[in-house]
C-alpha positions in Angstrom: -0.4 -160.7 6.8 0.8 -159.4 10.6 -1.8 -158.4 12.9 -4.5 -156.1 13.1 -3.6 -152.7 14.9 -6.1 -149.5 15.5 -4.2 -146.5 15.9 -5.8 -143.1 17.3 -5.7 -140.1 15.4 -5.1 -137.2 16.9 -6.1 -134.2 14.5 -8.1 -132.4 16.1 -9.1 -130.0 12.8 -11.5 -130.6 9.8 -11.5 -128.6 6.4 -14.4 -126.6 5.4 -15.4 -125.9 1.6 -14.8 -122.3 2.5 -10.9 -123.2 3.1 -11.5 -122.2 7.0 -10.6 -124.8 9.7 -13.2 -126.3 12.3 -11.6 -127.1 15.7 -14.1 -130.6 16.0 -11.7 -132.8 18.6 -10.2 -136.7 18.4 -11.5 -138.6 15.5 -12.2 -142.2 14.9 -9.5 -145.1 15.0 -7.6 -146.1 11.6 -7.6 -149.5 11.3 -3.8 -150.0 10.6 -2.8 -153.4 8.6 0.2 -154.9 7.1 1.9 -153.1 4.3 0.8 -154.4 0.9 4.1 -153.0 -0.7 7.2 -152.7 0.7 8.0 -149.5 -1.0 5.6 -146.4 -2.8 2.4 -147.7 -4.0 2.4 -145.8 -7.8 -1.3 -147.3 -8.7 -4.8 -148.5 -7.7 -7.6 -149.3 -9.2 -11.2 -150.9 -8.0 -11.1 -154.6 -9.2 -14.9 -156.2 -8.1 -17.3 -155.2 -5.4 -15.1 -155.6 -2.4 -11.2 -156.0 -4.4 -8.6 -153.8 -5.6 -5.6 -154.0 -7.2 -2.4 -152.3 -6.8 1.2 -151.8 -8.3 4.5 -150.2 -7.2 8.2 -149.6 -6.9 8.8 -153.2 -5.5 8.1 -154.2 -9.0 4.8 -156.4 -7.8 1.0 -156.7 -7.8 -1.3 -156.9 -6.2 -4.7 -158.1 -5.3 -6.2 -157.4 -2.0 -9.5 -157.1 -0.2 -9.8 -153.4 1.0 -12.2 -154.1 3.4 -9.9 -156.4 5.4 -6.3 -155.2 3.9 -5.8 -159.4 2.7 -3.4 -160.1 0.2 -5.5 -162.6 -1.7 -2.8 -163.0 -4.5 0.6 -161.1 -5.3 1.9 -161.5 -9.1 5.8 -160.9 -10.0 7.2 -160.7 -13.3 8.5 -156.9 -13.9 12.0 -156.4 -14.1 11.6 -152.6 -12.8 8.7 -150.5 -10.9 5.1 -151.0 -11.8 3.7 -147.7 -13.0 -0.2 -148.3 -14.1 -2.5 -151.2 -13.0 -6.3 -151.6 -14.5 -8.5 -154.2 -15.2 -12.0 -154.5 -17.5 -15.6 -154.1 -14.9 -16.0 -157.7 -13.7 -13.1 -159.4 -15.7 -10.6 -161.8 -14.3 -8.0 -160.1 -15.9 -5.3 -157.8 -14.5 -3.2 -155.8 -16.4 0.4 -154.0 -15.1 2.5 -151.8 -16.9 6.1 -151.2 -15.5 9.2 -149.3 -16.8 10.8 -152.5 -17.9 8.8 -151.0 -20.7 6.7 -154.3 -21.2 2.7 -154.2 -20.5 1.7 -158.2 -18.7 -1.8 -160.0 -18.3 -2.9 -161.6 -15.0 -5.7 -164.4 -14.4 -7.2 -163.7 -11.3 -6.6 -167.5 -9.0 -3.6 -168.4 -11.3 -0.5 -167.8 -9.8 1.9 -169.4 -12.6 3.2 -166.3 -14.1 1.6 -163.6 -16.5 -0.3 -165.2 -19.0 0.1 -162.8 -21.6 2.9 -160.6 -22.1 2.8 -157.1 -24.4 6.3 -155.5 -25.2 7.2 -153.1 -27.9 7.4 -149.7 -26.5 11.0 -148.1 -26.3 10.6 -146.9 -22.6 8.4 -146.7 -19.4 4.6 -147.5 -20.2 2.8 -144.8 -18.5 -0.7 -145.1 -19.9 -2.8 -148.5 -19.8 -7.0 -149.3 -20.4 -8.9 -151.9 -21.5 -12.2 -152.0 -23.4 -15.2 -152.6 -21.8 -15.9 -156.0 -23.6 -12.2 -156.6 -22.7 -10.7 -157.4 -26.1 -8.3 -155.3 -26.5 -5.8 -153.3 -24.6 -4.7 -149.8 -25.6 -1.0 -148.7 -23.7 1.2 -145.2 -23.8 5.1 -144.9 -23.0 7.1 -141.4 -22.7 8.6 -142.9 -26.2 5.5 -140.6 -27.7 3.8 -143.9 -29.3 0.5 -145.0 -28.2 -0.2 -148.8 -29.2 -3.6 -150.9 -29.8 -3.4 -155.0 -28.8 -5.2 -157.9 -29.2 -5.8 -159.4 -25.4 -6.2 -163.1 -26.9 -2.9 -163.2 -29.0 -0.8 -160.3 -27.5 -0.7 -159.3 -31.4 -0.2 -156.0 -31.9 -2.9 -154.2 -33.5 -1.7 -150.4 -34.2 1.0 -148.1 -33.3 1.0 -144.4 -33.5 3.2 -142.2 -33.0 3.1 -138.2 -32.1 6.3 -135.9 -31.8 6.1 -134.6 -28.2 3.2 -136.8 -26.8 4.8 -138.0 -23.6 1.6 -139.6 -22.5 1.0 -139.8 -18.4 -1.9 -141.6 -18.5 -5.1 -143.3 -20.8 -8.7 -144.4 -20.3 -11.7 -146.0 -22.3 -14.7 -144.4 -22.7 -17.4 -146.5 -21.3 -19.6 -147.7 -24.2 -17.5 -145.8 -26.9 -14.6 -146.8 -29.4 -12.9 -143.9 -28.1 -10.0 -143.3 -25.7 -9.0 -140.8 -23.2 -5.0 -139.4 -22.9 -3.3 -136.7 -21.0 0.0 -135.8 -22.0 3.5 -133.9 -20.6 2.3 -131.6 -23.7 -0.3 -130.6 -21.7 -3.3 -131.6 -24.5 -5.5 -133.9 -23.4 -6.7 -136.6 -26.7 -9.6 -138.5 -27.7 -8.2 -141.6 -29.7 -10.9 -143.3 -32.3 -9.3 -146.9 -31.6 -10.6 -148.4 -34.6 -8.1 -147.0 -36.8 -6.0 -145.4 -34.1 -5.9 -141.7 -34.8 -6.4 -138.8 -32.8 -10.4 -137.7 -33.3 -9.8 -134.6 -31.4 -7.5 -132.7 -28.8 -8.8 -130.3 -26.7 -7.3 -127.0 -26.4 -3.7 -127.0 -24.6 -3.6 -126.3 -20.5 -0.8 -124.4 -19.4 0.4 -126.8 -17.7 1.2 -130.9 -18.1 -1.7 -133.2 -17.5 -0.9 -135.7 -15.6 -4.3 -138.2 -14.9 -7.5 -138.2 -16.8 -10.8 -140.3 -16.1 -14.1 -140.3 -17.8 -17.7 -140.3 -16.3 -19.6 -143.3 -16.2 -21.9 -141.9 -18.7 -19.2 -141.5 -21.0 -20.1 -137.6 -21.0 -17.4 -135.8 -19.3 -13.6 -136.6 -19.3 -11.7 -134.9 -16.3 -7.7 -133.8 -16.2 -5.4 -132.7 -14.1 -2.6 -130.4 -13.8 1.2 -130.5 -12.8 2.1 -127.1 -10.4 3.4 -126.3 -7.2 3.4 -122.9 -4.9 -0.2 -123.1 -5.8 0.3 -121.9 -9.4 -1.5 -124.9 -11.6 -2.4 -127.9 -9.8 -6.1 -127.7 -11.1 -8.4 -130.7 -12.6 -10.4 -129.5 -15.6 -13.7 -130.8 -16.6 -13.8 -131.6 -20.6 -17.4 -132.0 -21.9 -16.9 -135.4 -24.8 -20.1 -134.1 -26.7 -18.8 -130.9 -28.0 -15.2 -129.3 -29.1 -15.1 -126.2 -27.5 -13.3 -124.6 -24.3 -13.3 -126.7 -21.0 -16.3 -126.7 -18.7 -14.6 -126.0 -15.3 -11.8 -126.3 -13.3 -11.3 -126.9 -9.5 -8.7 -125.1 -7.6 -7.2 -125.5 -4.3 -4.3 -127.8 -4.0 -1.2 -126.3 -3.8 1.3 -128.6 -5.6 0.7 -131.2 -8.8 -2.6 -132.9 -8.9 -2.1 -136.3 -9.2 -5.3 -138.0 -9.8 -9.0 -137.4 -10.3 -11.8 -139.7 -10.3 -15.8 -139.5 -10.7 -17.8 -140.5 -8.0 -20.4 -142.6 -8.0 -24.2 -141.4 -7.8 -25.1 -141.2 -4.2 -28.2 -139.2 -2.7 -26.2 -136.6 -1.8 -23.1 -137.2 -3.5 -24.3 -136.8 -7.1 -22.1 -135.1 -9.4 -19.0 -135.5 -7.5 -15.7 -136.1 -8.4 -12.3 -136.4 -6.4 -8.4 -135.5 -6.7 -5.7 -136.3 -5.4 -2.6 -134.3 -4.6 1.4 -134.0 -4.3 0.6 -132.1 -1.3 -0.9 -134.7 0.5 -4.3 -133.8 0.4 -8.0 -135.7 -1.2 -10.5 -133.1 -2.3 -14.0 -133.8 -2.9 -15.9 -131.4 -5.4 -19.5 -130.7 -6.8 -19.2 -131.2 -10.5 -21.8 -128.9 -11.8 -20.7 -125.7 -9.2 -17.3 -126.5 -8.5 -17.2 -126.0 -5.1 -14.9 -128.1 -2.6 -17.5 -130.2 -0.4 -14.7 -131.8 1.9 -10.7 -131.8 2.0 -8.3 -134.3 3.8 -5.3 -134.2 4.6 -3.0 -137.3 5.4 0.1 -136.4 7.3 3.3 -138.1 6.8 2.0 -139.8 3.7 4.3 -138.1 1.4 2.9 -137.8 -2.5 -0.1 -138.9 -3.3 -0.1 -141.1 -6.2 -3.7 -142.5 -7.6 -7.3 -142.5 -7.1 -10.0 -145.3 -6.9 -13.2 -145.3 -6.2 -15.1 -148.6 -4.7 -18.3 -147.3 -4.1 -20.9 -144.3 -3.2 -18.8 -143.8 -0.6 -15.3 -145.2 -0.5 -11.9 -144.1 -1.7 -9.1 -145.7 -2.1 -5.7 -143.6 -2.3 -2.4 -144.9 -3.2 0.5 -142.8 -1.1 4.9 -142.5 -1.3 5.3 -143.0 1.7 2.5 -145.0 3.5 0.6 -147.5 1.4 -3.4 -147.6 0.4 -5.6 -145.5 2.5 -9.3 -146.4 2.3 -11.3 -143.4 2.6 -15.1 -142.5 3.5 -17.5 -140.0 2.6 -20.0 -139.8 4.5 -23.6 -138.9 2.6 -25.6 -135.9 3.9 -25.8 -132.3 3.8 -22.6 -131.6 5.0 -20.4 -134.2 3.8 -17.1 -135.0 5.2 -14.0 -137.2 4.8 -12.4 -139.7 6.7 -9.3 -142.2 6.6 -11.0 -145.8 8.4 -7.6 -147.6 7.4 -4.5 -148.3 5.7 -3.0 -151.1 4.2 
């Protein structure tokens, strides 16, 4: 793995809510370990407790430790750049979806290749989520299908297709035979998987939504928006319960917003979500007011990619240029954010 290194940051700045800047002096070492890809990181998701997962452009995955930055196991089988990683809440499964256009299973502690395989789309695989009991696997392409599988027999279950629907990314509600998808279309869908057909579509952004997530609740579903020169760029808060109008929308990054995530409940932190940003920043929000509690910036990071949270109070953010960053929030009045390492 290389050895451990600290590096000093010198930013001597920190973001208000308000948008002003607070002169507050030398922060805290980043614990710097070795790479975990060798090129951009595209994905990340929370695996267990204290474990992650990861895929990128050097067409492997990963499972690491994010407390330490360990590699505990690396799979390769794609062909071509790993676009979506996700696994089921305490499973031993991983699943990767690359643009080899083929979707592959991973048993955690096996290390003889994927042990099930799920091809069938006619180009890159771009969406990817798993049911909660873990049965079945639902994936998306930019060929405008969306397909339902069988886990157990890699059969394939359903196929739909919808003229236009590049889809950029899916996820299962918790609980719920329904599924979350954002599109280049810019509608965001509710899928009823047991027949796979679209139960509802929320009323069109003006611009392409590129991430969605849903609460752990299974409430609220949030999106996000393509933009740049600070036109667009927003995440939108969708209420599952009802049909009508969004609920809110956070603004403030200035190019494409990448990612968003829910937070989980903290006693201070409740009702907080996150994004993620082109322009290199991580935003923490308020739900319920919409009002930017903390922002971070991390210089020289290039595009950031995905969002995943660990726990109450860590991040994990996949970057271009610079690997996994584990973020902190810390929990009190005036929260803040902080990078403690990168792997």
């Amino acid at each position: 793995m290389g050895k451990l290194q600290s590096k000093i940051s010198f930013h001597t700045t920190k973001y208000r809510a308000d948008g002003s800047v607070e002169e507050t002096g030398p922060v805290r070492a980043v614990q710097q370990h070795s790479p975990v890809h060798t090129d951009a990181v595209a994905s990340v998701a929370a695996l267990k407790p204290d474990l992650c997962v990861s895929g990128g452009r050097d067409k492997s995955v990963a499972v690491c430790s994010w407390r330490s930055g360990a590699v505990l196991q690396r799979f390769i089988g794609h062909e071509r750049e790993v676009t979506k990683v996700t696994s089921a809440l305490d499973s031993s499964r991983v699943f990767s979806a690359s643009r080899d256009k083929t979707v592959l299973m991973w048993e955690l502690h096996r290390t003889s290749g994927p042990s099930q395989r799920f091809p069938g789309h006619d180009l890159v695989v771009t969406g990817l989520a798993v049911s909660p009991d873990a049965s079945q696997l639902c994936t998306g392409s930019r060929d405008n299908t969306v397909c339902k599988w069988d886990i157990e027999t890699g059969e394939c279950l359903g196929r739909t297709a919808i003229s236009r629907n590049l889809v950029t990314h899916l996820c299962w509600v918790p609980g719920e035979p329904y599924i979350v998808q954002s599109s280049e279309d810019k509608t965001i869908r509710i899928w009823d998987s047991r027949e796979l057909k679209v139960a509802h579509a929320f009323p069109a952004k003006r611009h392409i939504q590129t991430s969605c997530a849903v609460s752990q609740d299974g409430q609220y579903c949030l999106s996000c928006s393509s933009g740049s020169a600070g036109e667009g760029g927003e995440a939108t808060l969708w209420d599952l319960r009802q049909t009508r109008d969004r609920v809110r929308e956070y603004k403030g990054h200035f190019q494409t917003t990448t990612a968003c995530v829910f937070l989980p409940r903290g006693p201070a932190l409740t009702s907080s979500i996150a994004t993620s940003s082109y322009d290199s920043t991580v935003k923490v929000w308020n739900r319920d007011t919409g009002a930017c509690l903390a922002t971070l910036c991390l210089e020289g990071s290039g595009p950031l990619a995905s969002l995943a949270a660990c726990d109450i109070s860590t991040l994990l953010c996949a970057s271009c240029n610079s690997g996994i960053h584990v973020l902190r929030m810390s929990d009190h009045a005036n929260p803040a954010l902080e990078e403690v390492a990168v792997f």
